[in-house]
ZARORO-10760 format. One line per 5 residues: their letters; for each residue x, y, z of C-alpha. Coordinates in steps of 0.5 Angstrom, whole numbers, plus 500, padded with zeros to 3 digits. Layout:
# ZARORO-10760
a> X,Y,Z  ...
This chain:
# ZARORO-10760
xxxxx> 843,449,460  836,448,463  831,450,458  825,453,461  817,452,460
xxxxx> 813,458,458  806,459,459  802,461,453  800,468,455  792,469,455
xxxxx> 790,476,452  783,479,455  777,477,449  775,484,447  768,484,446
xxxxx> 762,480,448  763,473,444  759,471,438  755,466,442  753,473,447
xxxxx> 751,477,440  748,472,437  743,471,443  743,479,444  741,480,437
xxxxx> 735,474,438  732,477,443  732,484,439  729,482,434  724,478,439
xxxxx> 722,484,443  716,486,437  713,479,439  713,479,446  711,486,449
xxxxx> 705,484,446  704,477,450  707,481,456  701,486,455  696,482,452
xxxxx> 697,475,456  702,475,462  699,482,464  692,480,465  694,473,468
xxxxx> 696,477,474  693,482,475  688,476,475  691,472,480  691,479,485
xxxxx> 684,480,484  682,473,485  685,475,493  680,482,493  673,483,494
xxxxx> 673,486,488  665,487,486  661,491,481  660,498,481  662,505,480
xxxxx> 668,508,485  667,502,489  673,500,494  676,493,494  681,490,498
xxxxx> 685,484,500  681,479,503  685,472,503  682,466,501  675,468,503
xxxxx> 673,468,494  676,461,494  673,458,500  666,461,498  667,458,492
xxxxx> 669,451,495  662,451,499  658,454,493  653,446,489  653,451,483
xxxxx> 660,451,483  662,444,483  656,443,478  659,447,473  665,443,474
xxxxx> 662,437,473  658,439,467  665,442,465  669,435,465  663,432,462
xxxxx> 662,436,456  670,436,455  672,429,455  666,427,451  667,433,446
xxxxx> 674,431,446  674,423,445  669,424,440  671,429,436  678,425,436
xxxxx> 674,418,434  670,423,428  676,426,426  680,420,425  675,417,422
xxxxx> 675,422,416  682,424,417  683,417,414  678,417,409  680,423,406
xxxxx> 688,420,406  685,415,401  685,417,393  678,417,393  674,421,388
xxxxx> 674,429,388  678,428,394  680,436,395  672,438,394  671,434,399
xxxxx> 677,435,403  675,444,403  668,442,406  670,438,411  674,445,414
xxxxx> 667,449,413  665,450,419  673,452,423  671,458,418  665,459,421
xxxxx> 665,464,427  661,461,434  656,465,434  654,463,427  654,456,429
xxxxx> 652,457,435  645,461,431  645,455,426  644,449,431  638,453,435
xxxxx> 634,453,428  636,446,428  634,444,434  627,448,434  622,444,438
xxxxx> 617,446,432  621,448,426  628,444,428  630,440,423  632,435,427
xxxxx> 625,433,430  623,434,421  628,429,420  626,424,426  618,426,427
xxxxx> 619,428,434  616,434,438  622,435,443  624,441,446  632,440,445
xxxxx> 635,446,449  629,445,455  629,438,456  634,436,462  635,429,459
xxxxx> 637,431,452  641,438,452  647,436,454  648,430,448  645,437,444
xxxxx> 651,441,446  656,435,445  654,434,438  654,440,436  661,441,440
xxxxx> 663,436,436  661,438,430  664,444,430  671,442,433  672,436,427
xxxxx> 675,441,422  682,443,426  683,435,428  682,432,421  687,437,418
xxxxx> 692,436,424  690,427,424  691,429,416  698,432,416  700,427,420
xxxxx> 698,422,416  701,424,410  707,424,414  707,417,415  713,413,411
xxxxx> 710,409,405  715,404,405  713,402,412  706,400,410  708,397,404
xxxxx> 713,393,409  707,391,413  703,388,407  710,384,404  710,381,411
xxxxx> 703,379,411  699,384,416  692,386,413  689,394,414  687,393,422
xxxxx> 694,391,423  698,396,419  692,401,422  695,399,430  702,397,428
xxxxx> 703,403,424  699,408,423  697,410,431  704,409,433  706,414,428
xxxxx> 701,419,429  701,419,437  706,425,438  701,428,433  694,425,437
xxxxx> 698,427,444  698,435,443  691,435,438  687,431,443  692,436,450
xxxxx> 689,443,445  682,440,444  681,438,451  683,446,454  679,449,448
xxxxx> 673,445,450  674,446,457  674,453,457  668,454,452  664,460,452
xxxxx> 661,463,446  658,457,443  653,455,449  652,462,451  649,463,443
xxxxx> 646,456,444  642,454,452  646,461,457  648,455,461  640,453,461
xxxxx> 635,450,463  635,450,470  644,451,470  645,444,465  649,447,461
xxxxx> 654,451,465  660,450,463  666,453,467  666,459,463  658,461,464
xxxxx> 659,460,471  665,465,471  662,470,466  655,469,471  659,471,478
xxxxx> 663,477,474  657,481,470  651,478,472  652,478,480  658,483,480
xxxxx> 663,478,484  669,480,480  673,477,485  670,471,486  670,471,478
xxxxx> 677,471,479  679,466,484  674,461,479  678,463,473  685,461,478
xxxxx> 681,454,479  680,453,473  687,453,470  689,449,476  684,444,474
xxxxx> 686,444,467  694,445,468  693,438,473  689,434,468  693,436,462
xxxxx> 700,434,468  698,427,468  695,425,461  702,428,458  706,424,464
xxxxx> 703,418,462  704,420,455  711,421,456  712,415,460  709,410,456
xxx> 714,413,450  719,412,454  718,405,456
């Protein structure tokens, strides 16, 4: 008698598996926190990218239409433009690279076991807690060209926020005061996270403070570093507030950041397609620099 294999036979799965609902349910309870990106975010993102291609200007009941790339190549010809470019990258690659210096700096200060170390820990976040046109209104009284406190201190008579020469220094370091706050807490955090037996493994094998600091404290922090010194650079990049409250992109177009020069072409000029088309620019710009330096980040990690 020949016996006969029998295949087991496959019963259709009735329902969605629990994986499907699984992700089904995820995205339900998603939907409250992304209808308002969508609206809030996503929405005028694109409607900014079209009107970037319009002649959109100013005006009541004024018609516009799609005029290809003339915004961009009006904006490639224009010298203030390219100016406010320039001033862009200056003031946020130096902003970032000293409030990144500063913040380290008081990060490992306040990581120490001093002395009333959490008084000093809620100071060092004071001014996060202050709105930009506060700070803003505060630093044009310190640099007052005759009751500034700056020249009381110095025994200077400089206009800070008039002289070609020192108003971008001006504006950076008070940039970098008032970005330390968030950098310090997150360097902080990080710090606080380091192992403590790898800094006593270092001082058993004889390394001194510069060694443990190189070899163990920087490794250890630069995930934290990279994505701290990546939100630092967009948030001065696309700075507005504080300069505005400060210098409005004066004298003479020195303190244009990218996004004076944009608020100027949408509500000072009425090109709000040309505005447009520079805010474009600008996140091409930023999505480019912000490409590279995690790349090599990302590389170097790997290697």
């Amino acid at each position: 008698m020949t016996a006969t294999a029998t295949r087991p036979v496959r019963t259709a799965s009735r329902g969605p598996s629990p994986a499907s609902r699984q992700r089904r349910e995820l995205l339900v309870l998603m939907l409250p926190a992304l209808v308002p990106v969508v609206l809030f975010s996503v929405g005028p993102l694109l409607y900014g990218i079209a009107l970037a291609f319009t002649d959109a200007r100013a005006g009541r009941n004024v018609e516009y239409g799609f005029n290809g790339l003339d915004n961009f190549t009006r904006l490639m010809g224009d010298s203030a433009f390219w100016q406010a470019m320039v001033t862009g990258l200056i003031w946020a690659v130096s902003v970032t690279v000293l409030t990144f210096l500063f913040g380290l700096g008081l990060a490992l200060l306040l990581n120490e076991n001093l002395r009333f170390r959490g008084f000093a820990r809620v100071l060092a976040v004071v001014p996060w807690a202050m709105p930009p046109v506060v700070i803003g209104l505060m630093w044009r009284m310190v640099y007052h060209a005759d009751a500034g406190i700056l020249n009381g201190i110095l025994g200077t008579d400089i206009d800070w926020l008039a002289d070609f020469t020192f108003v971008l220094p001006a504006i950076i370091l008070m940039g970098v005061w008032s970005g330390m706050p968030q950098t310090t807490v997150v360097l902080l955090a990080g710090l606080q996270n380091v192992p403590a037996e790898l800094y006593e493994a270092g001082k058993i094998d004889g390394a001194g403070s510069w060694q443990r600091f190189r070899n163990i404290t920087l490794p250890q922090l630069k995930p934290v570093i990279v994505a701290i010194t990546s939100l630092d650079f967009v948030w001065n990049f696309n700075q507005f507030s504080l300069i505005w409250v400060l210098t409005q992109g004066g004298p003479g177009g020195r303190t244009t950041l990218p996004m004076v020069f944009a608020y100027q072409e949408a509500f000072r000029y009425g090109r709000f397609g040309s505005a447009a088309a520079f805010g474009v620019v600008i996140m091409i710009v930023v999505l480019a620099i912000l490409g590279v330096y995690l790349w090599r980040q990302m590389r170097e990690a790997n290697s």
